[in-house]
MARGU-620732 format. One record per residue (C-alpha): x, y, z; residue in one letter. Coordinates in steps of 0.001 Angstrom, whole numbers, plus 524288, in hexadecimal, padded with zeros to 5 digits. Layout:
REM MARGU-620732
- c1_c2_c3_residu
- X_Y_Z_a .
...
REM end
This chain:
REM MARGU-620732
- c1_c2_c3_residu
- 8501D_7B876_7C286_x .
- 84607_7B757_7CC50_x .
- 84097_7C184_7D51A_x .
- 83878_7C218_7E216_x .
- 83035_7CB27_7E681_x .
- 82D1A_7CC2A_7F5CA_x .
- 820D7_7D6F0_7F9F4_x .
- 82445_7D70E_80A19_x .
- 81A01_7D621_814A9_x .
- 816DB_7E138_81C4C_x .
- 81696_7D5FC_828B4_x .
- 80CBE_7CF11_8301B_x .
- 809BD_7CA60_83FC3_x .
- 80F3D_7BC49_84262_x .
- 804E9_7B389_8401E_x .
- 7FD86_7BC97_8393F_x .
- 7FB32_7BCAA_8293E_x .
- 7FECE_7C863_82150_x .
- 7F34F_7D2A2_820F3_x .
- 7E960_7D00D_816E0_x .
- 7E80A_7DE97_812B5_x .
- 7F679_7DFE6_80F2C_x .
- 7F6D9_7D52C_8060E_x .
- 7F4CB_7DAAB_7F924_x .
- 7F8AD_7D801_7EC3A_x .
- 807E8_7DAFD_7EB23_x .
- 80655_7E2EF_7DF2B_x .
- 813AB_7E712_7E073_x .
- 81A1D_7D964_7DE9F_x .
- 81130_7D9DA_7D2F6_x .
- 81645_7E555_7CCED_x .
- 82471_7E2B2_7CFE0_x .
- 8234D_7D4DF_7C9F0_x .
- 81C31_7D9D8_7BC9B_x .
- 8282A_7DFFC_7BC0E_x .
- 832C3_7D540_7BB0A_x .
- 83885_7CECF_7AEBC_x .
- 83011_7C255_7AB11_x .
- 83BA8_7B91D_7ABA2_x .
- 83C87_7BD01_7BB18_x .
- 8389E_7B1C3_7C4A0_x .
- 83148_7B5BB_7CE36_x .
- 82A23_7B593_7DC6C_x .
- 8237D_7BC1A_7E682_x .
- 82319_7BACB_7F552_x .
- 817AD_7C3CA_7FCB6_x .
- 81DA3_7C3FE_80B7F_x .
- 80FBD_7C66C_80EC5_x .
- 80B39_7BAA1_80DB1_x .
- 81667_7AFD9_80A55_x .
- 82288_7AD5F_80E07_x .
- 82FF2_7B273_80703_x .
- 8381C_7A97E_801C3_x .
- 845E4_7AEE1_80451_x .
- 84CFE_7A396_7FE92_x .
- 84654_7A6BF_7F0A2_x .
- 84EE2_7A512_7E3F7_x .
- 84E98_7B285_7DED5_x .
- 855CF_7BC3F_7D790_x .
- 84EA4_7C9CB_7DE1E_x .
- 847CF_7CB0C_7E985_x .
- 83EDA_7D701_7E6EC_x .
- 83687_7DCD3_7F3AC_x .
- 82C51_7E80B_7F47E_x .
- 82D8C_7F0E7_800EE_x .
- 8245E_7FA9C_80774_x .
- 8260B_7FF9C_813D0_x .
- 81F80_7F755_81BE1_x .
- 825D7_7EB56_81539_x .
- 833E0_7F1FB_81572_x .
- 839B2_7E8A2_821C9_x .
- 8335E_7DA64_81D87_x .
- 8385D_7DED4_80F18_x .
- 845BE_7E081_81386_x .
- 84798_7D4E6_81CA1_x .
- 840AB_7CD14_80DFF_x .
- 84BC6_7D444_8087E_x .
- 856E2_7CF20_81158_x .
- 85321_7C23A_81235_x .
- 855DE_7C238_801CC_x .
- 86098_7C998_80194_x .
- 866BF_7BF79_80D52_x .
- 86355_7B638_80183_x .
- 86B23_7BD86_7F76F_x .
- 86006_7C1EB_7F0F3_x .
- 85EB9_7D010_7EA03_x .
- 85372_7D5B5_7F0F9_x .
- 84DCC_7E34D_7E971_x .
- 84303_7EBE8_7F162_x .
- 839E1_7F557_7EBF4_x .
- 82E2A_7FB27_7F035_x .
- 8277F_807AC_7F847_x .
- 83128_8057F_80427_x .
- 83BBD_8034B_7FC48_x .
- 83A15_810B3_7F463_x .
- 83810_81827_80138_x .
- 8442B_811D1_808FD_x .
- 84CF1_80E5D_7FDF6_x .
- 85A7A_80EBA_80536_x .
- 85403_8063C_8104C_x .
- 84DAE_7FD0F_8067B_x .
- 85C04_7FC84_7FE28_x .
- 863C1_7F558_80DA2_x .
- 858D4_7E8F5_80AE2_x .
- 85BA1_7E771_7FD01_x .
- 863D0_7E4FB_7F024_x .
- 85C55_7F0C5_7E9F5_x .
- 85057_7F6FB_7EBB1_x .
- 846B4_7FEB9_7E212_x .
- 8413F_80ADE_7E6EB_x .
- 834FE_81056_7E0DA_x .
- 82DBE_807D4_7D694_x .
- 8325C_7FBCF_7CE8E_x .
- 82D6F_7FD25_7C2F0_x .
- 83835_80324_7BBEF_x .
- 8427F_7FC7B_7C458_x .
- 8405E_7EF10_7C58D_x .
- 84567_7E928_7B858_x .
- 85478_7F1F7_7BBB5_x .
- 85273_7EBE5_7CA6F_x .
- 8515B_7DBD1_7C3D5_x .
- 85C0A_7E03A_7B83E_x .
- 86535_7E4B6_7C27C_x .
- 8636F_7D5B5_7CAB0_x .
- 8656F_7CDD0_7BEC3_x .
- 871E0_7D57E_7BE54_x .
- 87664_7D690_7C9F3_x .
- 8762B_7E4C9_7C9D6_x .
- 86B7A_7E834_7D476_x .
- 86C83_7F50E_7D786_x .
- 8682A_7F8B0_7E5FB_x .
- 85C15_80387_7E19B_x .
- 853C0_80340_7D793_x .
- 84BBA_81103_7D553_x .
- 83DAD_80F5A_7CF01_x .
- 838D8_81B6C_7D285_x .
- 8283C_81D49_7D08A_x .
- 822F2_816A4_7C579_x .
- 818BE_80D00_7C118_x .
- 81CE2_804A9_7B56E_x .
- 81652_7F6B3_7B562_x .
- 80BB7_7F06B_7AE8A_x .
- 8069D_7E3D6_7B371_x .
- 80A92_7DEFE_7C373_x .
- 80DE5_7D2BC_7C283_x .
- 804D9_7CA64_7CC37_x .
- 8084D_7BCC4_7C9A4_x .
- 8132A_7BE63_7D242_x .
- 80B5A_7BD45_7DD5F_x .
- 7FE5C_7B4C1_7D8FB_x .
- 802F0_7AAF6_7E260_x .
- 7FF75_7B256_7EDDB_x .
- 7F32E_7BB4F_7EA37_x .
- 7E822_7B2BA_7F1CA_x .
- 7EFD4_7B960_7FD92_x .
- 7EEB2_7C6A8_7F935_x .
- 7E0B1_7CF2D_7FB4E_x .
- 7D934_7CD05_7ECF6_x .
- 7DC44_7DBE1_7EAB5_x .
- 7E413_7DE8D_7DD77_x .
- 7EDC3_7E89C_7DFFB_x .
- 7F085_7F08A_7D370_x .
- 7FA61_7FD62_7D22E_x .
- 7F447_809F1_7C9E8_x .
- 7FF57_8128E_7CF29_x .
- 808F3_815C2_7D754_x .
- 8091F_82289_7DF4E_x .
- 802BF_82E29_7E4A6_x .
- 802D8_83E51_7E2EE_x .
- 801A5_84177_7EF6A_x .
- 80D59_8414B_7F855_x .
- 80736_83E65_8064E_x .
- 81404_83EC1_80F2C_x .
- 810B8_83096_8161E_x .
- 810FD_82854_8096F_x .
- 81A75_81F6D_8053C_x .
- 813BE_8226D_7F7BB_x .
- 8167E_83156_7F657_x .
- 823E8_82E28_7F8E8_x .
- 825BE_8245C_7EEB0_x .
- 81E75_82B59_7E34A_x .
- 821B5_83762_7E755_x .
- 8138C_83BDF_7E653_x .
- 8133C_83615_7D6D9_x .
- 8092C_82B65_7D180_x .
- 80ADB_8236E_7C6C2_x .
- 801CA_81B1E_7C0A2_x .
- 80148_80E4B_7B76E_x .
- 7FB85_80DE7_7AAD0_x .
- 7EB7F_80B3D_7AD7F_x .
- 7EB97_8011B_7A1A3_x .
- 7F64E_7F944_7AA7F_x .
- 7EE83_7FA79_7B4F4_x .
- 7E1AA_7F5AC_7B044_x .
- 7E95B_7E94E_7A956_x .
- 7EEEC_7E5E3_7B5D4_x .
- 7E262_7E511_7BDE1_x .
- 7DD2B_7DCEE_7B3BA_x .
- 7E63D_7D2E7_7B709_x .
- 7E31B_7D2CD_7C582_x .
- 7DC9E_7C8A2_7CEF3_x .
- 7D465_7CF30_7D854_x .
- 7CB2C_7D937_7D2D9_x .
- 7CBED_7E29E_7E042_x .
- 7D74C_7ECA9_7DD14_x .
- 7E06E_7F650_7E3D5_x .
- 7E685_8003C_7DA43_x .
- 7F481_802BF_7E0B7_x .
- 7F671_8116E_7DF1E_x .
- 7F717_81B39_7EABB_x .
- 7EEE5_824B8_7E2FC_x .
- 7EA41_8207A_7D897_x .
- 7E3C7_82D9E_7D57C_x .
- 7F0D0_8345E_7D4B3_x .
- 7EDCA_83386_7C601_x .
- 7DF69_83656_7C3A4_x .
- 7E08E_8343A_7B39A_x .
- 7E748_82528_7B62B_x .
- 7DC7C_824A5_7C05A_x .
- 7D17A_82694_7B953_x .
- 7D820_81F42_7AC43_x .
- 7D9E8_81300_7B67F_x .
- 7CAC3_81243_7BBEC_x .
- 7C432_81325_7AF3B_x .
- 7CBBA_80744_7AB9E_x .
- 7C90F_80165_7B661_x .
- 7BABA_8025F_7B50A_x .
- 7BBC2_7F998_7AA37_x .
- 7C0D1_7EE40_7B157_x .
- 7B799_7EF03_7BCAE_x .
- 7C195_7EC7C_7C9F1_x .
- 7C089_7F07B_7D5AC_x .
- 7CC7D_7FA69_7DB18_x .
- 7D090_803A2_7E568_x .
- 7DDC4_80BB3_7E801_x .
- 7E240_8174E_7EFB2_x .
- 7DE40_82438_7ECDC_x .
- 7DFC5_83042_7F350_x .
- 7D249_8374A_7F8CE_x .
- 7D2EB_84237_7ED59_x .
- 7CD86_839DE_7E22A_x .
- 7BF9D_83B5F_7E8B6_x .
- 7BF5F_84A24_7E359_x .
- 7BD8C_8438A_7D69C_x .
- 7AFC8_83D24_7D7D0_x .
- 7B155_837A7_7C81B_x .
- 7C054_831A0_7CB04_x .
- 7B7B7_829BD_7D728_x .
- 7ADA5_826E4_7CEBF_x .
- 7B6B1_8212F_7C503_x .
- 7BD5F_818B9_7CF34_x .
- 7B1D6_8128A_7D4B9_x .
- 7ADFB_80CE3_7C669_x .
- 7BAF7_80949_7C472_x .
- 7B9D6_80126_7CD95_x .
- 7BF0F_80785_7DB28_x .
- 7B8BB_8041F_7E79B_x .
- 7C31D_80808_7F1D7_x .
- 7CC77_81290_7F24E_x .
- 7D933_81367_7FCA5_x .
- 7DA4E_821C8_801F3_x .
- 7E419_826E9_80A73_x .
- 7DE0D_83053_813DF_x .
- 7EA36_82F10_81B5D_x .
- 7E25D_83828_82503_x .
- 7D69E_8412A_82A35_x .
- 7DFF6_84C12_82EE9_x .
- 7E410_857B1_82755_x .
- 7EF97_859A9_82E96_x .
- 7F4CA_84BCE_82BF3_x .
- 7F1E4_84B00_81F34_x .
- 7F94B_856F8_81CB7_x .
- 8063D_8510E_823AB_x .
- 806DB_844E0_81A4F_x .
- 803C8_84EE6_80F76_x .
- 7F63D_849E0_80BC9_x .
- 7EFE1_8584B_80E11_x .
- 7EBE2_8570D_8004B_x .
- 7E110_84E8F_804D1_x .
- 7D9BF_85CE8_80C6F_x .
- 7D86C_86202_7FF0C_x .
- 7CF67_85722_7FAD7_x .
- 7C251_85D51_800A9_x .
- 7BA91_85591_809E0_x .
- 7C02E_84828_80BC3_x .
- 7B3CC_84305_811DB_x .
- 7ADB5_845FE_803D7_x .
- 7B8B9_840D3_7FB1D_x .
- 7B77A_83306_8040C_x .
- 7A924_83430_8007B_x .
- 7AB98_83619_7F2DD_x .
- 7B2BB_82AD6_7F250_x .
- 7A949_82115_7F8EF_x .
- 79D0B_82941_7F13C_x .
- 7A3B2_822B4_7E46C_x .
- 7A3FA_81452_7EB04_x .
- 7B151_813CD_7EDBB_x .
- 7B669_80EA6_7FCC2_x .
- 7C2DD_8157A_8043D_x .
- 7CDC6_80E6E_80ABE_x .
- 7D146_81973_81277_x .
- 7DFA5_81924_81824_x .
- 7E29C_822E4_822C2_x .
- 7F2CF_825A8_82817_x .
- 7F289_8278E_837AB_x .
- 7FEA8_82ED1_83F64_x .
- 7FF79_83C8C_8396B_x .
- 801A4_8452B_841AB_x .
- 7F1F9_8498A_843FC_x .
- 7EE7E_83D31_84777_x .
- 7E928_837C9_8546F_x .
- 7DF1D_82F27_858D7_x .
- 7D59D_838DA_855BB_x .
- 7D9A9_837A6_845F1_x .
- 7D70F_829BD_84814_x .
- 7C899_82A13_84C99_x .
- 7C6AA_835A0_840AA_x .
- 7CB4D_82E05_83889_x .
- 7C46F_8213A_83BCA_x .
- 7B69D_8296C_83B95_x .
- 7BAF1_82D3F_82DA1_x .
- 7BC59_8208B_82852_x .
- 7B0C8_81B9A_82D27_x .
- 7A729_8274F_82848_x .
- 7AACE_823D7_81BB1_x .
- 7AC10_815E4_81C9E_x .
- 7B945_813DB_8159A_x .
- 7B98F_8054B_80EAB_x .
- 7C73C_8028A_81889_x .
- 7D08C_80C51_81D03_x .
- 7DE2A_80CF0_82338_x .
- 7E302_8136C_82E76_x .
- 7F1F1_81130_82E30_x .
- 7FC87_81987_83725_x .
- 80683_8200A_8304B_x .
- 81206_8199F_828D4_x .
- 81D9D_821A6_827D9_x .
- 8220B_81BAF_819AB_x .
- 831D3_82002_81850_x .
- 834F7_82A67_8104F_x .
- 82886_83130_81006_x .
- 826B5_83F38_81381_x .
- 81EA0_839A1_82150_x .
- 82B8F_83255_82482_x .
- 83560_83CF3_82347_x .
- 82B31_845AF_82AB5_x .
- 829FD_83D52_834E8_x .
- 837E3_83977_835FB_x .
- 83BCB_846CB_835D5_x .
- 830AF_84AE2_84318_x .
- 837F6_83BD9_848A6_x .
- 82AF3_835A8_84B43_x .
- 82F85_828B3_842E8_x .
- 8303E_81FE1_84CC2_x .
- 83607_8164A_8434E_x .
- 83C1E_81D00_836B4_x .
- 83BF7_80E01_831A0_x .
- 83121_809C2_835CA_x .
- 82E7D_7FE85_82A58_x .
- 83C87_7F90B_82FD2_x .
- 83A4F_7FA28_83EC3_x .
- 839E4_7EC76_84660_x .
- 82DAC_7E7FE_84BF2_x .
- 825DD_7F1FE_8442D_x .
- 8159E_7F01E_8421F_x .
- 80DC0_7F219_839AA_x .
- 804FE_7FEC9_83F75_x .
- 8112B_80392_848DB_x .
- 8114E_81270_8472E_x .
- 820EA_81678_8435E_x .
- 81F9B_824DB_846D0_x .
- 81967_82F5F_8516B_x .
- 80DE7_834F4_84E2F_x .
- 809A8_84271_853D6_x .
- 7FEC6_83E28_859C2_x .
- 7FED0_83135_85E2C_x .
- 8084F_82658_86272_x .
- 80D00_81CCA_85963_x .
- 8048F_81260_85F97_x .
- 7F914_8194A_8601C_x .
- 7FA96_81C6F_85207_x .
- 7FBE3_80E97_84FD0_x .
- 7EF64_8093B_857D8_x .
- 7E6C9_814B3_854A5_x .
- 7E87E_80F11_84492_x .
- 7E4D0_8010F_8494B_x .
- 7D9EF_8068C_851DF_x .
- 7D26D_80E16_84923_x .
- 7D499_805F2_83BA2_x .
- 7CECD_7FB88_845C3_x .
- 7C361_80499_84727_x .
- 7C060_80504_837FA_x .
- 7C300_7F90C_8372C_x .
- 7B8A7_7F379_83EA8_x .
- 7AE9A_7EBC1_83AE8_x .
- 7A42C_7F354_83E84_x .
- 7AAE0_7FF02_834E5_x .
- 7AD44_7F4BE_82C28_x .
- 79DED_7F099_829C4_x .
- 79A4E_7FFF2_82AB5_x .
- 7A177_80325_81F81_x .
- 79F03_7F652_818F4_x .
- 790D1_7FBF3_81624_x .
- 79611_80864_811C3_x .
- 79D76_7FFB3_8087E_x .
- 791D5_7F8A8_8028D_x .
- 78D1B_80694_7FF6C_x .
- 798C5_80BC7_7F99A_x .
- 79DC1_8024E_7F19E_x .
- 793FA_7F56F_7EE35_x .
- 79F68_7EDB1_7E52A_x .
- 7A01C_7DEB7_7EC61_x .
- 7AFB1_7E049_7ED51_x .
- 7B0F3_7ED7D_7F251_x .
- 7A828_7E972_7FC9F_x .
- 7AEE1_7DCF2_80034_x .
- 7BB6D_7E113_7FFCF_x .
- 7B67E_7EC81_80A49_x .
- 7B323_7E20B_8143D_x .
- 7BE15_7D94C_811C9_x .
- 7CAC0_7E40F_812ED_x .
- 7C200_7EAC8_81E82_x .
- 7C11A_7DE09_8261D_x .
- 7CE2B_7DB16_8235F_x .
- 7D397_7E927_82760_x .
- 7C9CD_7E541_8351E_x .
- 7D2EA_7DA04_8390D_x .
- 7DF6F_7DF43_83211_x .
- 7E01A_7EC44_83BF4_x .
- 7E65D_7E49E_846DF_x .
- 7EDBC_7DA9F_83DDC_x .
- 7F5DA_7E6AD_8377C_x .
- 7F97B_7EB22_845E1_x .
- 806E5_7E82B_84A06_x .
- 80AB4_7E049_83C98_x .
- 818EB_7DF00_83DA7_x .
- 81F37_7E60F_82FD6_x .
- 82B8D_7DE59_82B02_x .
- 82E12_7D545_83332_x .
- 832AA_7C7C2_82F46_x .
- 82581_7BEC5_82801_x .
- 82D57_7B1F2_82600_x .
- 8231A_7AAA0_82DFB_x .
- 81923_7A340_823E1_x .
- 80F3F_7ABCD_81CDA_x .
- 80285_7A6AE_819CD_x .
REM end
């Protein structure tokens, strides 16, 4: 038997090359291919930066979906299935719009593969492929597989991307996430973890795990073994960790230099519609960011626009904020309205969607606001994210905080990778603008 495994671009501008920031590791194809039988042949097409071979001898066609990737997935889909290939599709989207997902397919597995993988290839060899697979939330793996796609890493940015756990406790109504671990977190086994960054290339990591402080006894099991092996690491965390000063302490000698926070916003009232109030009952949040940098560790700060508080005047707050405490890179993204999530059914419900499929609409761009805010119009919304992440972005921000960043953390790494992803976010602000999502990428990739 011989299976392929296709991980769909998000899309690019004619003429234009995929966006250097989105090409990481696909640690999914990884996992999934750790997971099939030995005797399997195998291959691996990245539509980000080759070309799909649709007349492929092969048994299964196997593709991952997320949202944004949901249209180019299912043309990949029909153009194997007009083939008379079986064509399986997992992944977040797929587990979130499973009945939409199922009219692209020969069978689809919603929620994690783990468990369900080995009953999906049974069923194909024979010929008994039912059309949904349930996985539910789990982590059950060992080792990701990464020879699969060795071929291709001198594309990828020299960033190793490595899973600790899936999940998150808190159940903010916007994300994807809450929806599809019901507000659970699960974790791998720390010895598993350590063996598999041992057998990684680049030495600069990014833990996968949307809170990876859900647990604080796997947390603090996981850094003093990484201390021992002397890597560099960051991850997402959520803001509370800074109440405990000895937890940051720990991380920095573990090796942490960055950490990913979602601020999501500077307004009460906002943060209490996506049900992220939780975050008022930290204390001071000027002092918990200080904590943080006190302890040598940079922010990414990420920050959601088109709540219903927000106006121009959350912009320029917001801006000021990021640049008093001179964040390592931040993001100031609009809004997605993920299906299924708490924010859709809201939303739909008040009929300010302006597209309830918005990841399926034709012509539709990357940064193209699908709803109404309160305050704004959609295209103000939209401009007022490119004009102020232009502001930060700037090079005169960028060599302001680039001394702040010789102060706070001195590592030779940390450092350069500051100047390389904040000149790259510098030209990328106007390249992400009006990216078409899904359409057709037959033309050559280089």
């Amino acid at each position: 038997m011989k299976i392929t495994f296709i991980l769909p671009a998000i899309g690019k501008k004619p003429g234009e090359k995929y966006l250097k920031s989105w090409l990481m590791e696909p640690l999914t194809i990884a996992v999934l291919n750790s997971m099939v039988p030995a005797d399997y042949e195998r291959e691996f097409f990245d539509d980000r930066i080759e070309n799909i071979n649709y007349d492929t001898e092969t048994d299964i066609v196997m593709i991952t979906v997320e949202t944004y990737t949901a249209k180019r997935a299912y043309f990949i889909a029909g153009e194997f299935r007009k083939r008379g290939k079986k064509v399986v599709l997992g992944g977040y989207h797929v587990t979130l719009c499973p009945n939409e997902a199922m009219q692209y397919a020969d069978a689809v597995m919603v929620g994690n593969a783990d468990r369900i993988l080995s009953d999906v290839l049974s069923d194909i060899e024979n010929g008994e492929l039912k059309p949904r697979y349930d996985g539910g939330a789990c982590i059950a793996y060992r080792m990701p597989d990464r020879s699969i796609y060795e071929d291709k890493r001198k594309k990828y940015l020299p960033v190793s991307l490595v899973e600790t756990g899936r999940g998150c406790y808190h159940n903010c109504e916007f994300c994807s996430i809450a929806g599809y671990y019901h507000s659970h977190y699960i974790h791998r086994e720390v010895a598993d973890i350590i063996a598999e960054i041992k057998t990684c290339k680049h030495k600069l990591f990014f833990f996968v795990d949307d809170s990876i402080f859900s647990n604080k006894v796997f947390a603090k099991e996981l850094f003093e073994e990484l201390r021992k092996i002397k890597i560099i690491w960051t991850t997402q965390i959520t803001l509370d960790i800074a109440r405990d000063e000895e937890m940051l302490r720990l991380m920095k000698k573990s090796g942490c230099e960055m950490v990913l926070i979602g601020f999501e916003s500077i307004k009460s009232d906002n943060l209490k519609q996506m049900n992220k109030g939780w975050t008022e009952r930290l204390g001071e949040r000027d002092e918990l960011i200080e904590r943080i940098h006190k302890a040598g560790i940079s922010i990414y700060a990420s920050f959601v626009f088109g709540f219903d508080q927000d106006n121009e005047d959350t912009f320029k707050e917001t801006l000021a904020f990021c640049k008093r405490h001179r964040f390592f890179v931040i993001a100031f993204n609009h809004l997605l309205i993920f299906p299924n999530t708490k924010t859709y059914e809201s939303f739909k419900a008040e009929n300010r969607l302006i597209s309830e499929q918005w990841w399926l609409q034709s012509g539709y761009t990357f940064g193209t606001i699908t709803f109404t805010p309160k305050q704004l119009t959609p295209e103000q919304l939209r401009d007022l994210c490119k004009k102020y992440k232009k502001e930060f972005f700037r090079f005169g921000s960028i060599f302001r905080r680039g001394w702040t960043m010789l102060r706070r953390a001195r590592g030779l790494r940390i450092n350069f990778a500051y100047w390389f992803i904040n000149i790259l976010f510098h030209f990328e602000v106007d390249k992400r603008s009006g990216i078409p999502i899904g359409e057709n990428l037959e033309e050559s990739k280089k």
